[in-house]
C-alpha positions in Angstrom: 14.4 19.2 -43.2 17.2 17.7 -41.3 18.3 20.9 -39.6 14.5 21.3 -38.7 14.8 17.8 -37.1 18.3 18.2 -34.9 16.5 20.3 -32.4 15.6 18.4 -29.6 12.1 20.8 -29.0 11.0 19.9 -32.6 11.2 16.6 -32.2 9.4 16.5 -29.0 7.0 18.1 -31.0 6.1 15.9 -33.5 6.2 12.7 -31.2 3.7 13.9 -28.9 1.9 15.4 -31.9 1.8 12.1 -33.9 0.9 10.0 -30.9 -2.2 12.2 -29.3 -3.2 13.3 -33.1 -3.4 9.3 -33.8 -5.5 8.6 -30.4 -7.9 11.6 -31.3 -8.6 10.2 -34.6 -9.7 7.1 -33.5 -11.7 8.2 -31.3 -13.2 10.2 -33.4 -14.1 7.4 -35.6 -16.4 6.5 -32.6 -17.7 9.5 -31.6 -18.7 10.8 -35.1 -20.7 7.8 -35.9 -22.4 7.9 -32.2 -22.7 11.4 -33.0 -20.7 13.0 -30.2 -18.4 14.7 -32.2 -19.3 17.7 -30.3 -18.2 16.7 -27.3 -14.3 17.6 -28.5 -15.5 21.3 -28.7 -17.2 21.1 -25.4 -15.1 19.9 -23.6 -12.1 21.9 -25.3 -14.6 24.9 -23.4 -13.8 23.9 -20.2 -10.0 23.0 -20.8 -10.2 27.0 -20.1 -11.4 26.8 -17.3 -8.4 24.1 -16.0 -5.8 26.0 -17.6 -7.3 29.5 -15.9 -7.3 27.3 -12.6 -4.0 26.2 -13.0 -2.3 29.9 -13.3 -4.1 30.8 -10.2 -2.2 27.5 -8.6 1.1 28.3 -10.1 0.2 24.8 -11.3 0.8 22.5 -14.5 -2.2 23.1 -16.6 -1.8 20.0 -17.9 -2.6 17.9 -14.9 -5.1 20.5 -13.2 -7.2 20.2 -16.7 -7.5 16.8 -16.7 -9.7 15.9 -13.5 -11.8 19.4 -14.3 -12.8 18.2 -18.1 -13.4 14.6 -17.2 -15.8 15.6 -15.0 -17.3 18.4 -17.2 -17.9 15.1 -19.3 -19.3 12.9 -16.5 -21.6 16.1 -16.5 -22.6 15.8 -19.9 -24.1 12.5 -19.7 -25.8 12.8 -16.1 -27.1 15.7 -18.2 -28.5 13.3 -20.8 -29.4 10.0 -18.8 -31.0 12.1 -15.8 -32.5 15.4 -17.0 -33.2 13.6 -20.9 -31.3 16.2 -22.1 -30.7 15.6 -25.7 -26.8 15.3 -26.3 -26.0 18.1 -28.1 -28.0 20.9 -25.8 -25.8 19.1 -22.9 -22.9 19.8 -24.7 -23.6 23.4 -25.2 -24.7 23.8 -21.6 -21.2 22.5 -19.9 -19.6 24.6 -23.2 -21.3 27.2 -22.2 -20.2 26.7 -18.7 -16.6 26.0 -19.5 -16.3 29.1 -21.0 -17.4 32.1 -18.7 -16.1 30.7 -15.8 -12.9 30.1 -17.7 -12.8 33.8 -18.9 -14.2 34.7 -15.4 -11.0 32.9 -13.9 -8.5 33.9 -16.2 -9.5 37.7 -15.7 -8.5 36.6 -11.6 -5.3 35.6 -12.9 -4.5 38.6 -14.3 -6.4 39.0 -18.1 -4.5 37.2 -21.5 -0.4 36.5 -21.3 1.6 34.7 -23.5 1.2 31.6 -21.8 -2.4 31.6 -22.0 -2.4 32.6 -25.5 0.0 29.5 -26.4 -3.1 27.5 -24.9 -5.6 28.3 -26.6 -3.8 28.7 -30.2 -1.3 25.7 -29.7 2.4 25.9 -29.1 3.1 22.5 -29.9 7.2 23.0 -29.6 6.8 23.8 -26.0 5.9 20.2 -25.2 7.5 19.0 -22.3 9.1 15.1 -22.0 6.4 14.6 -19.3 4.1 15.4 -21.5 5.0 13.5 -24.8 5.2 10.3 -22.5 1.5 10.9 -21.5 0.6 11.2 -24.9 2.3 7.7 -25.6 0.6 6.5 -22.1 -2.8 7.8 -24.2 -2.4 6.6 -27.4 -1.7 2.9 -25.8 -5.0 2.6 -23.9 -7.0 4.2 -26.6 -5.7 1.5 -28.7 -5.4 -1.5 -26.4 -9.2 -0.6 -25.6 -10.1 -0.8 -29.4 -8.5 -3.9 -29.9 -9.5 -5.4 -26.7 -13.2 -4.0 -27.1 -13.6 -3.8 -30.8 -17.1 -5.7 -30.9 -18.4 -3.5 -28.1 -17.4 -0.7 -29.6 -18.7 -1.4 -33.1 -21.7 -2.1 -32.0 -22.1 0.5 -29.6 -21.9 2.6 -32.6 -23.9 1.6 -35.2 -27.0 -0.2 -33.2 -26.8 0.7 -29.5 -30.4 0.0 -28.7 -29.9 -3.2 -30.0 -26.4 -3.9 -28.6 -28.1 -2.9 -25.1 -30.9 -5.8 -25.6 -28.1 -8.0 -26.4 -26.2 -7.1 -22.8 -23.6 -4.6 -23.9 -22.9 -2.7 -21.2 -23.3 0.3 -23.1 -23.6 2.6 -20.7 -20.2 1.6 -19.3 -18.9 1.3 -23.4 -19.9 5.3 -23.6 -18.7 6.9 -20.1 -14.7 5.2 -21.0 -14.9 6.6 -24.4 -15.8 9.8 -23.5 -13.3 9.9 -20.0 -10.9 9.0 -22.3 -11.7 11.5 -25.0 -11.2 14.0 -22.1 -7.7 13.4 -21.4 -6.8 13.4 -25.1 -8.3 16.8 -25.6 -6.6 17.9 -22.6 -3.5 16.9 -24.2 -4.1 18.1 -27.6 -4.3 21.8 -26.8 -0.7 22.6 -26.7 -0.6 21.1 -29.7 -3.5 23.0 -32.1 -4.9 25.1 -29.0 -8.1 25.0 -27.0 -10.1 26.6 -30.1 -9.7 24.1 -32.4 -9.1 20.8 -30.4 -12.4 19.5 -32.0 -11.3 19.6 -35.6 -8.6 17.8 -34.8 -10.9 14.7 -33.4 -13.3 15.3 -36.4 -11.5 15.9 -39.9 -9.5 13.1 -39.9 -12.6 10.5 -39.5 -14.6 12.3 -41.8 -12.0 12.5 -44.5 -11.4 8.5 -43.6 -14.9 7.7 -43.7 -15.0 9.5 -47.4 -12.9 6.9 -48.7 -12.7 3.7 -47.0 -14.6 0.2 -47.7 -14.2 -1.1 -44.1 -14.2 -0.3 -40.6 -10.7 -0.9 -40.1 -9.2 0.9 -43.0 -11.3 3.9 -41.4 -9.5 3.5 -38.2 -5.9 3.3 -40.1 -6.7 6.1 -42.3 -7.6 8.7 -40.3 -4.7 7.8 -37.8 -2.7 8.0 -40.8 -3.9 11.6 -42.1 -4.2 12.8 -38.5 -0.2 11.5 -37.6 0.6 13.1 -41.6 -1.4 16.0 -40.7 0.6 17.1 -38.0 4.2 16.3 -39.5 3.1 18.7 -42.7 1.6 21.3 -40.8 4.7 22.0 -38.0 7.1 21.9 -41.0 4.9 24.1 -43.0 4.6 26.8 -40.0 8.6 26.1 -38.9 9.1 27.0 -43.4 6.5 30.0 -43.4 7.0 30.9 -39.8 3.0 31.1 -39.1 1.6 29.2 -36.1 1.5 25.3 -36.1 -1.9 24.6 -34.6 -3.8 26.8 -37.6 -1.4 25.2 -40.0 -2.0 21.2 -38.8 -5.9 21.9 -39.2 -5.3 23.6 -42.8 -3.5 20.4 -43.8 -6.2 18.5 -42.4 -9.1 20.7 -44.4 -6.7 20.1 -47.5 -7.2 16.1 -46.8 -10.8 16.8 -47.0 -10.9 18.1 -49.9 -8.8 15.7 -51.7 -10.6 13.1 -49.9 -14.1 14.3 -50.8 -13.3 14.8 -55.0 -11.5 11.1 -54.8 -15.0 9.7 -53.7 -16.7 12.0 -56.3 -14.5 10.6 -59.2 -14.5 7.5 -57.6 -18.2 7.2 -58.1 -18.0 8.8 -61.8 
C-alpha cells in the first residue's frame, strides 16, 4: 500500500476520485428520489459527443464536454416543460442523440484510439492537476448549495407540486441540479468511463437509502461508500492489474449487496 501511494499519478487519482465520486453521490441522492437518475446515463451519451469534438480540435475534452452536455441537459428539460415530454423518453431522445453523433464524430476523427478508449472505460491515473482541482471546485458548490439550499432541495424532492404552491422556485431548484450534475459527469469519465458514469451517481444513494433513518445520514453514507468505493476499487485494479473504472463500480455493487441483506436482517 505505501509503495502504491508514493506515486505522484496515484495519488492524483484518488483525490479527484474521492472528491467528484463524493459530489456525484449526493447528487444522486436528489436525483434518485426526483427520479432523474437517468439523466447520469444520458447525459454520459453525449460526453461522446464532447470528447469526439474535442479530438477534432486537438482540444482538452474535458473542457469542450462541459458546455456540450450542459446544454444536452438544458435540452432535456425544454424537452419536458415545452413538448410535455415525459422525463425519461427526453432522456433517451438527447441519449439517443449523444450517441450517433458522437460515434458519427469520432469516425471523423479517425475511428477508436487509445485515448478514446481511456474515455469511455475510465483511466482514472491519467488525471491531470487541472483536473483534480476542478473536481475540488465541484465538490464545493455541490456541497455549499446543499447546505445553503437544503429546504429547497428537500422539498423539491419529495413534494414538488406542493413546494411550487408554497413559492419554491422549483423550476430554478431543478435546472442548477441538473447543470451541475452535468459538469460532474463530465468529470467523472476519466475516472469509471463514459459507460458507466451513471452507476456511479446511482449505487451509492441506493445502497444509502437501504440503510439510513434520516436524510442526512443518506447524504453522509453514500458520500462515504462512493469516496470508499473508489479508494478499494483503484487499489484492487493497481493489485490485480484489471481496469479501475469496472473495478470501483464492482465495489460499489458489493456495497449493495451488503447493504441490501443488512436491511433484510435488520427487519428479521
Amino acid at each position: 500500500m505505501i509503495e502504491f501511494l508514493s506515486y505522484g499519478f496515484v495519488q492524483r487519482g484518488l483525490v479527484a476520485g474521492s472528491l467528484v465520486a463524493a459530489a456525484c453521490a449526493l447528487l444522486g441522492v436528489f436525483l434518485v428520489l426526483k427520479r432523474l437518475s437517468l439523466i447520469g446515463d444520458g447525459m454520459s451519451h453525449v460526453c461522446l459527443t464532447g470528447v469526439a469534438v474535442a479530438l477534432l480540435m486537438g482540444a482538452s475534452p474535458v473542457y469542450v464536454s462541459i458546455p456540450v452536455v450542459m446544454a444536452a441537459s438544458l435540452g432535456i428539460m425544454k424537452l419536458t416543460q415545452k413538448f410535455k415530454i415525459y422525463g425519461d423518453a427526453a432522456i433517451g431522445i438527447v441519449s439517443a442523440a449523444g450517441l450517433s453523433v458522437g460515434l458519427l464524430l469520432t469516425a471523423l476523427a479517425g475511428g477508436f484510439n487509445t485515448d478514446l478508449l481511456g474515455y469511455l472505460f475510465g483511466s482514472i491515473l491519467t488525471v491531470t492537476v487541472g483536473e483534480a482541482l476542478l473536481c475540488g471546485v465541484l465538490l464545493a458548490i455541490v456541497a455549499g448549495g446543499i447546505l445553503a439550499f437544503y429546504r429547497l432541495l428537500v422539498a423539491t424532492c419529495f413534494d414538488e407540486s406542493f413546494a411550487h404552491t408554497r413559492g419554491v422556485p422549483t423550476h430554478t431548484v431543478n435546472t442548477a441540479l441538473v447543470l451541475i450534475t452535468s459538469v460532474a459527469v463530465v468529470l467523472s469519465f476519466k475516472v469509471v468511463g463514459i459507460f458507466l458514469i451513471s452507476a456511479l451517481i446511482i449505487i451509492p444513494p441506493v445502497s444509502a437509502l437501504l440503510v439510513s433513518r434520516t436524510f442526512k445520514q443518506v447524504l453522509w453514507l453514500s458520500a462515504v461508500f462512493a469516496v470508499a468505493s473508489v479508494w478499494v476499487g483503484v487499489y484492487g485494479s493497481f493489485v490485480l492489474n484489471i481496469p479501475s473504472g469496472a473495478a470501483i463500480i464492482l465495489v460499489n455493487l458489493i456495497v449493495l449487496a451488503a447493504c441490501y441483506v443488512c436491511k433484510g436482517v435488520g427487519r428479521e
